[in-house]
N, C-alpha and C positions, 0 to 999 in steps of 0.2 A: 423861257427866261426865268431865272433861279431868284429869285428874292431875299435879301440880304438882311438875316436877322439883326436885327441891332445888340452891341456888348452889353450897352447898359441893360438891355431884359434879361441877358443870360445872367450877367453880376445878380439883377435882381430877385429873377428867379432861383438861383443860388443863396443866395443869403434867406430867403424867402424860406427853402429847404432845412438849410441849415438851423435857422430859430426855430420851425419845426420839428425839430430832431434834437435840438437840445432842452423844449420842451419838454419833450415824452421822458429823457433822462430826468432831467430834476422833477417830474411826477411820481416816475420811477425810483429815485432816489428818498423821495420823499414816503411813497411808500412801504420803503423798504425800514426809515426809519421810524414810521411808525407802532409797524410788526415789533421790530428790537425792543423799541419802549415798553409795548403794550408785554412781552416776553420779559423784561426786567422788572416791572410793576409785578407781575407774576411770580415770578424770584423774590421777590422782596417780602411779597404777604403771603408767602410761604415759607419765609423764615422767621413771620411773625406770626401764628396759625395757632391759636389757642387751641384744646380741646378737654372737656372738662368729664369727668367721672364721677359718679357717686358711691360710694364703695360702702360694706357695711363689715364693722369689727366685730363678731361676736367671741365670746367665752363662756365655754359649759365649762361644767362640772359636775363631772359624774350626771350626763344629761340632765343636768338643769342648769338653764340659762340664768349667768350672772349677771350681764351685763351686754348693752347694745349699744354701739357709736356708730354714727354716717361720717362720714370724711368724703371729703370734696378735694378732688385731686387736679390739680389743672397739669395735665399729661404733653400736653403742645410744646411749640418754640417760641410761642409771645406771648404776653398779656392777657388776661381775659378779664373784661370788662363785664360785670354781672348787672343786668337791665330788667330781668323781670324771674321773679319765685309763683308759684302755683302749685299747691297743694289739694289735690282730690280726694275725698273718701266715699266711693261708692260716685262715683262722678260727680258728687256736691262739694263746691270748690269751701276752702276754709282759711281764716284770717291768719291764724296763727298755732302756736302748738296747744293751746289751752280749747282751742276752739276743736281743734284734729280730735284730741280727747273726748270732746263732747260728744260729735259725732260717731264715734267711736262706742259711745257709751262706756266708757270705763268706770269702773265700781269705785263709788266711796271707798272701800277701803283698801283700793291702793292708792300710792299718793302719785302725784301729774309733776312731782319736782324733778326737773331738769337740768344741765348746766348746755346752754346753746349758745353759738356767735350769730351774729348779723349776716347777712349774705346777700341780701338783695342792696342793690349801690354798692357795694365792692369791688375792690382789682386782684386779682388772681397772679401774681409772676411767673412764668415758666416754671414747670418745676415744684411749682407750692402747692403745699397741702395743709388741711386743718380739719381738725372735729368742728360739726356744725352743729350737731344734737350728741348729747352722750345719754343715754339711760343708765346710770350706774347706781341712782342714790335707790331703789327699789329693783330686786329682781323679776316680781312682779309686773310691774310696770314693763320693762323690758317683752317680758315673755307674753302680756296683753299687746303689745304693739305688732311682735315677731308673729304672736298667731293671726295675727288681721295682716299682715302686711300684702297681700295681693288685690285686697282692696285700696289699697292708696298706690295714688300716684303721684311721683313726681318731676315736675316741669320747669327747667333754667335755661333762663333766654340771657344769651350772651354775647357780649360781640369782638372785635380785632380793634387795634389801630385805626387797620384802614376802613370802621364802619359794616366791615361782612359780619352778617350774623345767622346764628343758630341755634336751635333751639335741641336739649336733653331732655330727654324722657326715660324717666325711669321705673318700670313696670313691673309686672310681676317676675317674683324670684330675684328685685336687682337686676333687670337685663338694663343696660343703658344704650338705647339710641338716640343716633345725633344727624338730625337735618337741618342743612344748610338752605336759610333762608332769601328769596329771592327780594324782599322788603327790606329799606331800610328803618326799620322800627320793630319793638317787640309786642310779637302777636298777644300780651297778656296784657287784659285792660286794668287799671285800677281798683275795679272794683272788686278783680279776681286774684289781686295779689296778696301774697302771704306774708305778712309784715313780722314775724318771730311772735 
């Protein structure tokens, strides 16, 4: 004797299905829109991607150095937001340029005058560049800093828009490398900062 299922379980187990299935879509859909997002955020701080250079001007004459300038070049597609300077000599960090000198031991008689900008707390536009230090007013000077220069290093913590940041290192010879930091803060404390 055959036993007669009842319609309403089938309707129910039916419908029962079907919410299950339209679940797995809209998880599914929803996954899918999260991927696109996370893929557009991508696009996006990639079209704001600062990246920052230090570059050095020299001019001889008749091999002697006239003159030395850094330029600070922000090479990227967005903003760069400047969060921390560090200046090394011999890896003992220094306050400022008068200080880099000292360490340095540079001779009374040449002079430590400068003409510098600010740099740390500053924003960088795409595209922009500036002299940060010039040595122009003493050739001297210039060519004391040129002959020590593999001893000093220097260090610019930077960040985007969207908060990613990285840090320049610029080493001997002028090589500049740039790692991208997994923190949101700059690895350079207070005490280590290079205030001009």
């Amino acid at each position: 004797m055959k036993k007669k299922i009842d319609p309403n379980l089938l309707i129910a187990i039916g419908v029962l299905i079907a919410s299950f299935s339209a679940l797995f879509v809209y998880m599914k859909q929803a996954s899918i829109m999260s991927q696109q997002t996370e893929i557009l955020l991508e696009q996006t701080k990639a079209n704001a991607w600062p990246r920052i250079s230090v570059e050095s001007d020299l001019q001889w004459n008749d091999k002697s150095l006239e003159f030395l300038k850094l330029k600070i070049h922000n090479k990227g597609t967005g903003p760069a937001l400047i969060e921390g300077v560090r200046i090394t000599y011999n890896g003992k960090h220094t306050s400022n340029w008068v200080d880099l000198f000292e360490e340095m031991k540079l001779p009374d008689s040449i002079s430590n005058s400068i003409s510098n900008k600010n740099v740390y707390n500053s924003v960088l536009s795409a595209n922009e560049n500036f002299y940060w230090v010039q040595l122009i007013n003493d050739p001297n000077l210039a060519k004391w800093v040129y002959d020590n220069r593999n001893k000093i290093m220097i260090e610019i913590c930077y960040k985007s828009v969207f908060d990613d940041y990285w840090l320049l290192k610029v080493v001997e010879n002028g090589y500049n490398s740039i790692e991208k930091l997994e923190t949101k803060k700059s690895p350079i404390s207070l005490e280590e900062m290079f205030k001009q």
